[in-house]
C-alpha positions in Angstrom: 39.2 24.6 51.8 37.9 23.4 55.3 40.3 21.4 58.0 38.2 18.5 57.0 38.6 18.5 53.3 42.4 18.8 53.6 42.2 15.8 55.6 40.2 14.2 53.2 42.2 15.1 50.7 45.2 13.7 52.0 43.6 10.2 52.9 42.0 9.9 49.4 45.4 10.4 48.0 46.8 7.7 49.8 43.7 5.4 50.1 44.6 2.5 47.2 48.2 2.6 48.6 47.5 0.4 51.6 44.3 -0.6 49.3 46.2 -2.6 47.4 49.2 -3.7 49.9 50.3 -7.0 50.7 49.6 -8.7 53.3 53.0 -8.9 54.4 53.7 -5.0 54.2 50.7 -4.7 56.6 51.5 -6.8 59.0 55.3 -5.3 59.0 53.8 -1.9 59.3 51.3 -3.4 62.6 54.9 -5.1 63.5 56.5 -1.6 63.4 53.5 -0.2 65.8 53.7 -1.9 68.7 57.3 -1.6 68.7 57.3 1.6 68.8 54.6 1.8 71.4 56.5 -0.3 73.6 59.8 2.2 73.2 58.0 5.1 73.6 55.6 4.0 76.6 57.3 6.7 78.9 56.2 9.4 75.8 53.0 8.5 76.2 52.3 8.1 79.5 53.4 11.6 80.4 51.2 12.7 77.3 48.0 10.9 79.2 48.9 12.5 82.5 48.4 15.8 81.0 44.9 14.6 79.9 44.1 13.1 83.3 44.8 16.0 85.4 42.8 18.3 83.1 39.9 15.9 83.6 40.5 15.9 87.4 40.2 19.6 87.3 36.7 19.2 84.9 35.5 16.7 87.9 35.2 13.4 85.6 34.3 11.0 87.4 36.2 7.7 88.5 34.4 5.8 85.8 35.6 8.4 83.3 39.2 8.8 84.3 39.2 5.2 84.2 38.7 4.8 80.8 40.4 7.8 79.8 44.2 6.1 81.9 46.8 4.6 79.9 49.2 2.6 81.9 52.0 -0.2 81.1 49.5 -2.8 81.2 47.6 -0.7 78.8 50.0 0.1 76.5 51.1 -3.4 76.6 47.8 -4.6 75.7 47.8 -2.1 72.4 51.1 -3.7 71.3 50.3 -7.0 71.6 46.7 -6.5 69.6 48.9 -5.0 66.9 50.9 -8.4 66.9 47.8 -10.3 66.8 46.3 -8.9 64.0 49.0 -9.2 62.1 48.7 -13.0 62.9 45.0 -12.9 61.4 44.0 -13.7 58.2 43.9 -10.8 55.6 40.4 -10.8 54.9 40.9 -8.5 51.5 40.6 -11.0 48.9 39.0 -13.6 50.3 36.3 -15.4 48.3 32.9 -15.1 50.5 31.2 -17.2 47.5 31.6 -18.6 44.0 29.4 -19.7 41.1 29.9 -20.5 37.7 26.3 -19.7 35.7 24.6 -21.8 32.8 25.8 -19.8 30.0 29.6 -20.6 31.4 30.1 -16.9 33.1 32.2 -17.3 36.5 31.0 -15.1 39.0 33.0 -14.2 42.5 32.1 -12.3 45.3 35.4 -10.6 47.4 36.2 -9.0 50.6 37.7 -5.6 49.6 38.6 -2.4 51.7 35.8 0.6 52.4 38.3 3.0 51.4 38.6 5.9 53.9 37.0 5.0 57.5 36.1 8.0 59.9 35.9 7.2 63.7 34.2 9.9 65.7 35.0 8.8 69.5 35.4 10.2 73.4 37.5 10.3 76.1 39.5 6.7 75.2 42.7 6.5 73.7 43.2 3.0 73.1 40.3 3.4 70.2 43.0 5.9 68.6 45.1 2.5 68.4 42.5 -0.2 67.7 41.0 2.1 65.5 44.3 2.4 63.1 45.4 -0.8 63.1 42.0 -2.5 62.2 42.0 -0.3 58.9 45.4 -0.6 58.4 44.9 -4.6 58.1 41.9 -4.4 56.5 43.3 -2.1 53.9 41.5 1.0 54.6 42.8 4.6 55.7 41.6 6.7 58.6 40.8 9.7 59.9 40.5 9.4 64.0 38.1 11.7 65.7 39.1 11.2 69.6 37.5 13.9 72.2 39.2 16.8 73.8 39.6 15.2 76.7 42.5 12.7 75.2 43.7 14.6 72.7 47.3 14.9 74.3 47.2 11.1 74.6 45.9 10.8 71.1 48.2 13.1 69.4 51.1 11.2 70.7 49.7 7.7 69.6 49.0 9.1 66.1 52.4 10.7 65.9 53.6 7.3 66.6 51.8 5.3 64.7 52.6 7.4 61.4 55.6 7.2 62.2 55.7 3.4 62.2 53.8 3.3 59.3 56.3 5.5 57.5 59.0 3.3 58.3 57.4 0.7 57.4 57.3 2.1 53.3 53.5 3.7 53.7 52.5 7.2 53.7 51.9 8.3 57.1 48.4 10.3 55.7 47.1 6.5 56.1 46.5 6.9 59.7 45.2 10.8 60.4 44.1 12.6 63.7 41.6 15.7 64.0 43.8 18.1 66.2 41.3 20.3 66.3 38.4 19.3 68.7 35.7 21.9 68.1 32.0 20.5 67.9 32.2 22.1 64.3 34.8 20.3 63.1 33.4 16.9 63.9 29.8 18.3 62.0 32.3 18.8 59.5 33.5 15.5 59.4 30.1 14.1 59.4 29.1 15.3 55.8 32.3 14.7 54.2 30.6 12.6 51.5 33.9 13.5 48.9 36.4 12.1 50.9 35.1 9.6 54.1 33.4 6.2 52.7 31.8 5.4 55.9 31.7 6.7 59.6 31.8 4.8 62.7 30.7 6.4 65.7 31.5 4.8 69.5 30.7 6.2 72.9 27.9 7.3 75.0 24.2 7.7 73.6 24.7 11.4 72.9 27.4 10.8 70.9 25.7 8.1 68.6 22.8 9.9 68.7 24.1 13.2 67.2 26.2 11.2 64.4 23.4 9.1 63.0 20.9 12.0 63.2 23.2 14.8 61.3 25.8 12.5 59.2 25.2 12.1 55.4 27.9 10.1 55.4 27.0 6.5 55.6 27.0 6.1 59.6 27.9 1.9 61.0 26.2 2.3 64.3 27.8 0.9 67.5 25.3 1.2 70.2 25.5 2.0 73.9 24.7 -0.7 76.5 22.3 -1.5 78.8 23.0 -5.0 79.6 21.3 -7.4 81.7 22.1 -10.7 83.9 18.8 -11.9 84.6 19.4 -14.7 87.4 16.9 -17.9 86.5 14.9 -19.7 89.4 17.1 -22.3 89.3 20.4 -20.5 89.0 23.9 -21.6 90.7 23.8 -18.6 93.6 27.5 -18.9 93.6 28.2 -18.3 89.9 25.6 -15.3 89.7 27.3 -13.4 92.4 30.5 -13.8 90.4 28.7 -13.0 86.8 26.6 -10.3 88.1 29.9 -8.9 90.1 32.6 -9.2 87.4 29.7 -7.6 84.9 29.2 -4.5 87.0 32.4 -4.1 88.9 35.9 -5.1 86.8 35.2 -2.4 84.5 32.3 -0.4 85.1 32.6 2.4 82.4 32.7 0.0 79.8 29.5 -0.8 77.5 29.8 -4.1 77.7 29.4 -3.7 81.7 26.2 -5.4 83.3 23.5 -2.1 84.3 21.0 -4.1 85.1 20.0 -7.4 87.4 16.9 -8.9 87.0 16.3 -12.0 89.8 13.4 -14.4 89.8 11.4 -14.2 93.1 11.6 -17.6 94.1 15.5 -17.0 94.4 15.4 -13.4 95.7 15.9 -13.7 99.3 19.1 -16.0 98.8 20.9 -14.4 96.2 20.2 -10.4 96.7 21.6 -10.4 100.1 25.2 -12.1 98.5 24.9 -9.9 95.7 24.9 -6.9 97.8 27.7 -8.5 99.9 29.9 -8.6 97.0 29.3 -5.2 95.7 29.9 -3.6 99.0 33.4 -4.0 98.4 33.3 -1.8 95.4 30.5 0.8 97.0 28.2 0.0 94.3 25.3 1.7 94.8 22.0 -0.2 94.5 18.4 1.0 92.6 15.9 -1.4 93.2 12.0 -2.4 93.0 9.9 -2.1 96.1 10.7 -6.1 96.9 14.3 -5.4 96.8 14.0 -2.8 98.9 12.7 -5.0 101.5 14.9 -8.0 101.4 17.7 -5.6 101.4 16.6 -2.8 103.7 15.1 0.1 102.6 17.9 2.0 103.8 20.6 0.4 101.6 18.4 0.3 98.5 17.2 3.6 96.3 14.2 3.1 94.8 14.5 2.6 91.1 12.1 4.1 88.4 12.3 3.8 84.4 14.4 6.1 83.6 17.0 3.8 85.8 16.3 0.7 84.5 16.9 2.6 80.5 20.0 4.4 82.1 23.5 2.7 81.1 25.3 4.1 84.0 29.1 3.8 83.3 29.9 4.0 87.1 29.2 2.2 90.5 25.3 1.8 90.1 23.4 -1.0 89.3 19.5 -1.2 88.8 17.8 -4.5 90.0 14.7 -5.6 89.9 12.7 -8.8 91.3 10.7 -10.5 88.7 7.9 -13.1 89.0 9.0 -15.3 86.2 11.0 -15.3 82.9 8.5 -14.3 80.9 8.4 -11.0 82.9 12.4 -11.1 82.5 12.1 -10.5 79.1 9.2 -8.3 78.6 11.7 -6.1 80.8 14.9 -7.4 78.4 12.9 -6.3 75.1 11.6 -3.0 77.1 14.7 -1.8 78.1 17.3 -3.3 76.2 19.6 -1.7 73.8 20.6 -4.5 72.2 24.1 -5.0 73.1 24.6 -8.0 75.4 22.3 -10.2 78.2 23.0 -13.1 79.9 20.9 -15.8 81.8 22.1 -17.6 84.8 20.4 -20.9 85.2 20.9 -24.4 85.3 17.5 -25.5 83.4 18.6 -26.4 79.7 15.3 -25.2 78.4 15.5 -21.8 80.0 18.6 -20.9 78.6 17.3 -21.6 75.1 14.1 -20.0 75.4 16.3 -17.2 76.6 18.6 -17.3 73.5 16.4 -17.6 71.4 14.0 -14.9 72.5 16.4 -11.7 73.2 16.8 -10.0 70.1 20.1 -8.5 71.1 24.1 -8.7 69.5 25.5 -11.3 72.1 23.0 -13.2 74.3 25.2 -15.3 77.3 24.1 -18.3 79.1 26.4 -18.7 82.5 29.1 -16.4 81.2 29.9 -12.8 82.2 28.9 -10.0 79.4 32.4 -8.8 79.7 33.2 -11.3 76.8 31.5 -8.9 74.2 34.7 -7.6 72.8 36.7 -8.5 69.2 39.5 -9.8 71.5 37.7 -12.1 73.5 35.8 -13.4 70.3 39.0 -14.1 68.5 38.5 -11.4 66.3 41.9 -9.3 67.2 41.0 -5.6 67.9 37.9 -4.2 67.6 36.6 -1.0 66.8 33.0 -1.0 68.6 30.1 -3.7 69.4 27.3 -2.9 66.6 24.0 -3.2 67.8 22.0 -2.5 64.1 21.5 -5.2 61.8 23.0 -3.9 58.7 26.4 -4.7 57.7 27.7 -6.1 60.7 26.2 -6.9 64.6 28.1 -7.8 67.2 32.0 -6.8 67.5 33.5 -5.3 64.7 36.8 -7.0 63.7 38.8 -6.8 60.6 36.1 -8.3 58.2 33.7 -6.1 59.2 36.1 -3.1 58.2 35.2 -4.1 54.3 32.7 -4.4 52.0 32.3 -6.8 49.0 32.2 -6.9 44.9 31.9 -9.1 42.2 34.3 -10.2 39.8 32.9 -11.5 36.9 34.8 -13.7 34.3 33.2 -14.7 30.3 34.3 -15.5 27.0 32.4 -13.3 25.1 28.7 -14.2 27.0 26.4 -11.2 25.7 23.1 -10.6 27.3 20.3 -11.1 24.8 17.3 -9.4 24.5 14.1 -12.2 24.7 11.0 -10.7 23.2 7.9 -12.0 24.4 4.9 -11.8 22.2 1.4 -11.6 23.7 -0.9 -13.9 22.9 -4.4 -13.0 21.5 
């Protein structure tokens, strides 16, 4: 028996137990999580420091060590989404629609958990957090993925979390780590149709990339993000500087982070020149078109090609390219895009809804930073990723999106019967 199927096994065992919780006995158990986060904060800090010196010694970049830090604002943050899922509606039994049919059958279609969720992620530990809770409201158990480059950090905030849970009358098998962080394990984990209902994959490209191509498990795609700001002719130059900055710089390794700026022409010479002003604080380093190049100096500019303007970066780069019109804008957007989040800045009313109407991406933004693509921000509680397919759910994934539907059907003897239909001569 593989490390995977005793995993499996474990989680199956357990899987109606939270299944068929209350909603009450949840929330306790999310309760019980972030106080114990919050006590052992120390324990976990040290754990991460571990991580982040071996990635120090692997040369991550900033970006990467970035995402890969815990700190008390961090952990904070974890605890409190704990608390405010467990101030969300329960979406398991909630009546999406009703109808009663002719012949006096009742028919109802529920919310109701997957069963076993598997999340294959990298080098972020809070997903070993968001990850657990979200199943654990939505009534689903888990088996967490994380890479090797968190796995001290994630072994200690699985260990905590079953603890909690364990405390709080569940069995700690509920909420599961992979300890072991060969590629063969995870390939593993990708075809184990027995046990895992449906895997969620979230990270890079290569990541998502190698799950939906060798998983026979059903796969819930969250993409990677190549977002744009494309600033309008008639565009406030003081709020694009601040969307365009905030979208690259408050969080670059992010995927809801802005890679790209597209700037009409009639505006270039005005707004580039601030632009690069406020991203010279945070050494961002500029790829541009030929007309960039020139209103910025060629010197301060590298000159960008195609494979920069498909490249989400994750780091101190932006690509930005001067454009003669929207329409060019988003011949550009549906060129390059991967679907995950663009924004217009402009103060013409039809603009913007040409714009919104136009992208076919997850979140399309008029005047607001791209940054806001996240379950917490939407009101959704944790998240586990930002979908970018249109199957089951697009858009950030929040506790309702963590289940599936059935019917419930309700007669008093109704029997289907069989009509024949005689063919006329």
């Amino acid at each position: 028996m593989s490390y995977i199927d005793i995993l499996g096994q474990k989680a199956k065992a357990c899987k109606k137990d939270i299944a068929f919780a209350s909603t009450t006995q949840k929330n306790d158990a999310l309760l019980e999580i972030a106080h114990i986060l919050r006590v052992c904060k120390d324990d976990i800090i040290e754990a991460n420091k571990v991580d982040l010196e071996n990635g120090r010694m692997r040369k991550m970049s900033e970006a990467m060590l970035d995402r890969l830090a815990l700190n008390d604002s961090r952990i904070e943050g974890m605890a409190k989404a704990c608390e405010e899922l467990a101030q969300l509606d329960d979406p398991v039994g909630e009546v999406v629609s009703g109808s009663t049919r002719p012949n006096g059958m009742k028919i109802e279609k529920v919310r109701v958990p997957m069963g076993v969720i598997g999340i294959i992620f990298e080098a972020r530990p809070n997903v070993t957090v968001d990850g657990a809770i979200l199943c654990l409201k939505s009534g689903n158990a888990v088996i967490l993925r994380g890479g090797k480059e968190a796995i001290n950090s994630n072994k200690m905030l699985a260990d905590l979390m079953r603890k909690a849970v364990e405390r709080a009358g569940f069995s700690p098998d509920i909420i599961q780590l992979v300890e072991d962080t060969d590629r063969g394990i995870a390939l593993d984990m990708m075809k184990a149709n027995d046990y895992i209902d449906v895997l969620i994959p979230r990270g890079g490209a290569q990541l998502i990339k190698a799950v939906v191509q060798s998983a026979t498990v059903p796969v819930i795609e969250t993409g990677t993000g190549n977002c744009h700001v494309y600033v309008d002719a008639s565009a406030d130059i003081k709020m694009a500087v601040n969307i365009v900055d905030n979208g690259k710089t408050s969080r670059p390794s992010v995927c809801n982070a802005v890679e790209s700026c597209l700037v009409h022409r009639d505006i270039a010479e005005d707004f580039l020149p601030k632009l690069k002003e406020r991203l010279d604080k945070h050494h961002v380093e500029i790829r541009g078109c030929e007309l960039t190049r020139q209103i910025l100096g060629p010197e301060n500019v590298t000159p960008a090609d195609d494979d920069d303007y498909a490249t989400e970066f994750l780091d101190y780069i932006i690509s930005i390219k001067v454009v003669d019109d929207m329409a060019e804008a988003l011949e550009h957007i549906d060129r390059f895009s991967t679907g995950h989040s663009e924004c217009i800045v402009t103060e013409s009313l039809f603009a913007a809804q040409e714009f919104q109407k136009r992208v076919d991406s997850a979140a399309v933004y008029v005047n607001c930073s791209t940054r806001f693509t996240d379950g917490g921000m939407f009101g959704l509680g944790a998240e586990i990723g930002i979908s970018t397919q249109k199957l089951h759910a697009r858009g950030p994934m929040g506790l309702r999106e963590m289940t599936t539907t059935k019917y419930l059907i309700s007669g008093n003897g109704q029997i289907r019967e069989l009509i024949l239909v005689r063919n006329e001569e």
